[in-house]
C-alpha positions as CSV (number, residue, x, y, z in Angstrom):
1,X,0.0,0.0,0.0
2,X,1.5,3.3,-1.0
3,X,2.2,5.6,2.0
4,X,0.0,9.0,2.0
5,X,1.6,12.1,1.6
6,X,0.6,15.9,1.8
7,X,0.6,17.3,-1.0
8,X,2.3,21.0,-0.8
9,X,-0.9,22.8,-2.1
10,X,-3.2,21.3,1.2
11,X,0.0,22.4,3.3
12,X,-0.1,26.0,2.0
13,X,-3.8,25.8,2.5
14,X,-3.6,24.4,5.8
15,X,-0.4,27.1,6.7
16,X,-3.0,30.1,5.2
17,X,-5.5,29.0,7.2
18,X,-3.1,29.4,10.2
19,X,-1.8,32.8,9.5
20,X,-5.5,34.3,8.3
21,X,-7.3,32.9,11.1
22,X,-5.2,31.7,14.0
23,X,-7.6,33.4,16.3
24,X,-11.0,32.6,14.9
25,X,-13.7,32.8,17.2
26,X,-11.2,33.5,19.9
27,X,-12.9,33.2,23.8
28,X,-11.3,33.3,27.1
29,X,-12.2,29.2,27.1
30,X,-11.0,28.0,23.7
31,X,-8.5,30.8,23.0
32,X,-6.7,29.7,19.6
33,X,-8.6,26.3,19.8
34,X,-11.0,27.0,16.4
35,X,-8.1,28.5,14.6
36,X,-6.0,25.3,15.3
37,X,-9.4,23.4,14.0
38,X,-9.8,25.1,10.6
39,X,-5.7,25.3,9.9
40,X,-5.6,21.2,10.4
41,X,-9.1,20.7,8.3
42,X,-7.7,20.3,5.0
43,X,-4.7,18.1,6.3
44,X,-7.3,15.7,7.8
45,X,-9.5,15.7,4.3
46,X,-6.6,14.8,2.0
47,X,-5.6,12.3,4.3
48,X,-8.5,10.6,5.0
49,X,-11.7,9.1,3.2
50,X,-13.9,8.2,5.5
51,X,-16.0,10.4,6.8
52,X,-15.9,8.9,10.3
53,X,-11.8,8.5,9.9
54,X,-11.8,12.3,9.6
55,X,-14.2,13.2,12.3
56,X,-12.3,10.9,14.2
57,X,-8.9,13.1,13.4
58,X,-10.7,16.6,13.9
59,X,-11.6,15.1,17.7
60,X,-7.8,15.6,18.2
61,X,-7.6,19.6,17.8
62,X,-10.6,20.4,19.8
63,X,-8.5,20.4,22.7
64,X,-8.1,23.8,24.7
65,X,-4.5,25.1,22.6
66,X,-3.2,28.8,23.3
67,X,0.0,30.3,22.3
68,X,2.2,33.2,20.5
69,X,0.1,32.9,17.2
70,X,3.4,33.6,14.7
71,X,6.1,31.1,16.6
72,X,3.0,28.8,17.1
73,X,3.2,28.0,13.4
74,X,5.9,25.9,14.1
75,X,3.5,23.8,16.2
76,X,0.6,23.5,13.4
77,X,3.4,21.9,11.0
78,X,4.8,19.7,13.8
79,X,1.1,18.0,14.3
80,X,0.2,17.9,10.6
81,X,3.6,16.1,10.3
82,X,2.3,13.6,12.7
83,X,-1.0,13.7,10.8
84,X,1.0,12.1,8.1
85,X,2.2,9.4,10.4
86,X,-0.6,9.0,12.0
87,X,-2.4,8.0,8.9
88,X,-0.1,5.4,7.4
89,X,-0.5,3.7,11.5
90,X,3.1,4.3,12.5
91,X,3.6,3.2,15.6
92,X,2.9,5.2,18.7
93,X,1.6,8.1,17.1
94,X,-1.9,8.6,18.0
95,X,-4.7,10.7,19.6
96,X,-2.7,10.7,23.1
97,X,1.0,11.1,21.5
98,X,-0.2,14.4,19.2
99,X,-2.1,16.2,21.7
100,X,0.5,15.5,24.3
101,X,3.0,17.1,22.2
102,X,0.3,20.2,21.4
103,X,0.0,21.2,25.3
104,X,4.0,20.7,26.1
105,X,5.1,23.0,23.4
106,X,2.3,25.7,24.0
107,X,4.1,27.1,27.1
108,X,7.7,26.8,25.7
109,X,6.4,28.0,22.1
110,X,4.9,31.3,23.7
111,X,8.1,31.6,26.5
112,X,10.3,31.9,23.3
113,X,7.5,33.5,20.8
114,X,6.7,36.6,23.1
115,X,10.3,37.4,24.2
116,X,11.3,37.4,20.8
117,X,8.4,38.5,18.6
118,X,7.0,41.0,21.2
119,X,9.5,41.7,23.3
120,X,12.2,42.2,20.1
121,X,11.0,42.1,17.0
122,X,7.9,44.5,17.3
123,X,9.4,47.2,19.1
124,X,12.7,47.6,16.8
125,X,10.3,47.5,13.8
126,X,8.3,50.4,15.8
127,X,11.5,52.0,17.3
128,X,12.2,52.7,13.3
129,X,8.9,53.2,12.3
130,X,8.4,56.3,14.8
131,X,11.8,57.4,13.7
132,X,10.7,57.6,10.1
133,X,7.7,59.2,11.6
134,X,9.2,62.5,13.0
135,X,7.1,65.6,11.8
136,X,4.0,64.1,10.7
137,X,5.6,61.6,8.1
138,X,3.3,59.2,6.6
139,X,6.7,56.9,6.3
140,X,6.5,55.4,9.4
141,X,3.4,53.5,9.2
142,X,3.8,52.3,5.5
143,X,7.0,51.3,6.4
144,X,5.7,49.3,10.1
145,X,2.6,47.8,7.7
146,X,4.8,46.7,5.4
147,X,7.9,45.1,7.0
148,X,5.6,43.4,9.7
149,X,3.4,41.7,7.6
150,X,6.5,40.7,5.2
151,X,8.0,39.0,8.4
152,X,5.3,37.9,10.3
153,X,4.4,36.0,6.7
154,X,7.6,34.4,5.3
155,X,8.7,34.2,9.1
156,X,5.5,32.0,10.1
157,X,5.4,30.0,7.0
158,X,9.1,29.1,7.3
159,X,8.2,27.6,10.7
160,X,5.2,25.8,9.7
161,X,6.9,24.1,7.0
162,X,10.4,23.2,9.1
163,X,8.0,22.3,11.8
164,X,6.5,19.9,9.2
165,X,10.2,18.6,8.0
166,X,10.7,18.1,11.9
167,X,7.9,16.1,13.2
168,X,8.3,14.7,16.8
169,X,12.0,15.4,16.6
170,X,11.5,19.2,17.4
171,X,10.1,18.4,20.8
172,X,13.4,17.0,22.3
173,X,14.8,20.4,21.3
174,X,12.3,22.9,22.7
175,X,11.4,21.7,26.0
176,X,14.7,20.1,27.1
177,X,17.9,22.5,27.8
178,X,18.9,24.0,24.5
179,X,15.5,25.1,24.6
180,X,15.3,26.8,27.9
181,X,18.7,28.2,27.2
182,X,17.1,29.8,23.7
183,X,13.9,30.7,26.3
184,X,16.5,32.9,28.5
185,X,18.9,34.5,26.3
186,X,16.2,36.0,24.3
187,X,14.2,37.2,27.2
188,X,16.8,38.8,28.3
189,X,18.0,40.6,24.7
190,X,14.1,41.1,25.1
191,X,14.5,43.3,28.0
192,X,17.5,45.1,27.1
193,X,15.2,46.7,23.8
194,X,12.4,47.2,25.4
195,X,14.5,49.5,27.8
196,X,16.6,51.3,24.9
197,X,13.0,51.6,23.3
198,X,12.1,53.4,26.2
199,X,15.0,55.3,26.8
200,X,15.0,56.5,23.5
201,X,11.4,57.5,23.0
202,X,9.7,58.4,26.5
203,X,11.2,61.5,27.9
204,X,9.2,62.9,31.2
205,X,10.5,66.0,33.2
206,X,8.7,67.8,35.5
207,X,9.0,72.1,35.5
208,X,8.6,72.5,39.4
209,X,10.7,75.3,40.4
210,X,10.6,76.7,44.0
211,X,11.2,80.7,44.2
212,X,12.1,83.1,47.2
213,X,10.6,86.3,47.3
214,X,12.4,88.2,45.6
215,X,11.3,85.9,42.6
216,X,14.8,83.8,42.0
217,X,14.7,80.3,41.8
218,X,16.6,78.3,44.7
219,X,15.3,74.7,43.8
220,X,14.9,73.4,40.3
221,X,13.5,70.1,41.0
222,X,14.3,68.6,37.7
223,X,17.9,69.6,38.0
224,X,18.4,67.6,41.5
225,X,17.1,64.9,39.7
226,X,19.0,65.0,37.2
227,X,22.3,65.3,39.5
228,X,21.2,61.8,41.7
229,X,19.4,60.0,38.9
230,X,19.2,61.4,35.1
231,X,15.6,60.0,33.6
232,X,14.1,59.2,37.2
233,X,10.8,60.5,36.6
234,X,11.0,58.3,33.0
235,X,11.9,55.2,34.7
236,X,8.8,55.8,37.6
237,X,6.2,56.0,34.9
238,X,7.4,52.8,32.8
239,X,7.8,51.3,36.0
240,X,4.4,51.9,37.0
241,X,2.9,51.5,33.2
242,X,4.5,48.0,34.0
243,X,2.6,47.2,37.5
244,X,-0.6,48.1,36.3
245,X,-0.8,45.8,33.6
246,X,1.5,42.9,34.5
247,X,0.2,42.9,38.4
248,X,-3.4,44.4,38.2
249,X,-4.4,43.2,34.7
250,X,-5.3,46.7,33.5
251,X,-5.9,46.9,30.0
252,X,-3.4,49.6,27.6
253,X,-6.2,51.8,26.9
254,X,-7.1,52.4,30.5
255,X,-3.5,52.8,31.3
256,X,-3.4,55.7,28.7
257,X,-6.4,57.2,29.8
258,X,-4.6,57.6,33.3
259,X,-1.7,58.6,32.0
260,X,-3.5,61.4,30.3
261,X,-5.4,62.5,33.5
262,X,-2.2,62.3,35.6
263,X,-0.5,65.0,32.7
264,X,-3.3,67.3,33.0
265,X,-3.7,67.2,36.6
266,X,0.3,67.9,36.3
267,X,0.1,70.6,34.2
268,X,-3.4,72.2,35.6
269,X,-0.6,72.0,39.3
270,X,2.4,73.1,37.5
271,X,4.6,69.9,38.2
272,X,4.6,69.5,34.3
273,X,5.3,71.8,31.4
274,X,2.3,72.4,29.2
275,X,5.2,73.2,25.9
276,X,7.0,69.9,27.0
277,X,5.5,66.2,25.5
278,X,5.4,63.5,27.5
């Protein structure tokens, strides 16, 4: 009996569906689980006949999966790899084996897919895009529309396919040490440019001045700052950007709003200057 194969059109299919709709009907209880449903569909079709043998595959991928959507490719062509397998009955590849292998890459997938897609990637492509964006320049946001979805396109169908290629073999490699090395080193290169991002591009100074009577200024508070800790203030309000969404789950948006009344509150009080941005 000749051994089934996908063919490279039902992978691109299968890859597309991945990258177009990795979060379809995305809730807090099935997260990517639909998305990881539709991508495997045409994998299970070509493979199977039966209409029972491909309900029977489906069955597999409706178990909760939730990761960093563009590393997580990598997983999609792992498990259509075992697909393959799983179809010509090799041994020990079955319902248990694949979805094993989908819930102990999600947590090492999205260690190493936020620290180095989110925590690297996006803001250097940003840090350049608001470069190119200095005095109202369209540039910048062609140029961050552009190169992201270039990357985030050959970048997550390179990883589908050598996830493919892989198979089971990948596994050994992201969850034991060489992985949690990987996991490590780029969260830390992660931190270090999110902190030159931030050094760069948020600048806060405050324009408090204390004055005697005779109107000359003895205390320029920004200045004492500046001579125990340049960029104090700027570190505080990362810092506490930081806390509220990491340790009190509040959303970016609300975390703007506050920064917004906290700058007019400062500027209505004098602590900030109203010529300065912040």
């Amino acid at each position: 009996m000749e051994a089934k194969k996908i063919s490279k059109k039902t992978l691109m299919k299968s890859f597309h569906h991945w990258f177009y709709g990795n979060l379809t009907c995305f809730s807090q209880e099935h997260m990517q689980t639909f998305g990881y449903l539709t991508s495997m569909l045409p994998i299970v079709e070509e493979l199977y006949d039966k209409k029972e043998d491909q309900e029977k595959a489906m069955h597999t991928y409706t178990a909760f999966f939730n990761t960093e959507p563009q590393l997580g490719s990598l997983i999609v062509g792992i498990t259509a790899g075992l697909e393959e397998a799983r179809a010509n009955d090799k041994e020990g590849v079955d319902e248990e084996t694949i979805n094993g292998l989908r819930a102990g890459l999600m947590g090492p997938i999205a260690g190493i897919g936020d620290s180095l897609v989110v925590g690297t990637l996006i803001p250097v492509i940003l840090g350049i895009a608001l470069g190119l964006s200095n005095g109202g320049s369209p540039l910048g946001a062609i140029f961050y529309i552009v190169v992201w979805n270039l990357l985030a396109y050959f970048g997550m169908r390179f990883a589908y396919f050598k996830g493919y290629e892989l198979g089971d073999k990948a596994v050994e490699f992201l969850v034991g040490a060489q992985g949690q090395a990987i996991r490590k080193a780029i969260a830390i290169i992660g931190g270090m440019v999110i902190g030159a991002v931030a050094a760069t591009w948020v600048s806060i100074s405050t324009a408090f001045k204390l004055r005697n009577a005779s109107g000359k200024v003895y205390l320029n508070l920004q200045n004492q700052l500046d001579n125990v800790y340049p960029g104090l203030l700027t570190v505080l309000f990362i810092v506490l950007c930081w806390w509220l969404m990491a340790k009190k789950n509040m959303s970016p948006i609300k975390v703007m709003l506050l920064l917004v009344v906290i700058a007019l509150i400062g500027v209505i009080a004098g602590f900030f200057n109203p010529g300065l941005s912040y």
